[in-house]
N, C-alpha and C positions, 0 to 999 in steps of 0.2 A: 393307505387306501387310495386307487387310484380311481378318479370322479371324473368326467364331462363337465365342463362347465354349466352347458344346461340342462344338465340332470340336479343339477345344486337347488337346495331348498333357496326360496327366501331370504330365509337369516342367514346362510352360509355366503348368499352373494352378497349379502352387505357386510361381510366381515372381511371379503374380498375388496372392497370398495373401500373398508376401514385400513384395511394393511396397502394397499395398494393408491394412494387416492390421485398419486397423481399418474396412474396407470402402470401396466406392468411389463410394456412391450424388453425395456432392457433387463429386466428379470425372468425374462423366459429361459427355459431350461430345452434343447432338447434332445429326447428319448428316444434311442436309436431300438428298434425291436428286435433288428436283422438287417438281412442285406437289402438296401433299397427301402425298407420301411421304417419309417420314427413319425413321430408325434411334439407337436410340442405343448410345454406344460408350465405352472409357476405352483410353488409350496403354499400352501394356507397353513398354519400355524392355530390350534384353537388348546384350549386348557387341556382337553384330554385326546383329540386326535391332530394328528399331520397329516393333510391330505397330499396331494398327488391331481394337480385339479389340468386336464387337459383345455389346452385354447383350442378354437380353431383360426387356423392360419391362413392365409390366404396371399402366397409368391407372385406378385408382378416380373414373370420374367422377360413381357415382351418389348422391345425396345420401340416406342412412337415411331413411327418412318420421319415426322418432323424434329426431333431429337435427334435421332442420325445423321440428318442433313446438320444441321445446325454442329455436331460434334465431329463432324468430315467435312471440314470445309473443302471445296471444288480447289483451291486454291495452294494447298497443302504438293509438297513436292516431296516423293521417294528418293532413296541416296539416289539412284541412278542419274535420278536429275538434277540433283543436285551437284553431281561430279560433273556432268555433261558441263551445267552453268560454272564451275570454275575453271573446265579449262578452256572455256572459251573467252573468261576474262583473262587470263593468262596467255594466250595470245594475241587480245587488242592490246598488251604493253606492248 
């Protein structure tokens, strides 16, 4: 049976909380539906059914413009520049 998390009774999100307690982010599972859509999801386990319990997710894919800077330093040299700066020490010998 596939479920929403918050369509879950009560008792089934505390049996969630029982299987899961120190949360379930590396047990996420996810469900690809077709091209471009999927869902993600983690198993509940109870005496008579398996669930299929969807999370909802939520992708940071934007990178801080302060994290960019900090991970591109200004000071950073491409080959180019780097060949330039060797053979210019090879001709101060």
């Amino acid at each position: 049976m596939v479920v929403s998390y918050k369509n879950l009774s009560p008792e089934l999100q505390e049996e969630v909380k029982k299987q899961y307690p120190n949360g379930y982010t590396d047990q996420m599972l996810r469900i690809d539906k077709g091209p471009g859509d999927f869902f993600y999801a983690i198993v509940l386990e109870t005496e008579d059914t398996s669930y299929l319990i969807k999370v909802d997710v939520k992708i940071d894919d934007t990178l801080d413009e302060e994290e960019d800077k900090d991970y591109y330093n200004d000071d950073l040299k491409g080959a180019d520049d780097l060949a330039d700066t060797s053979d210019e020490e090879e001709e101060d010998d």
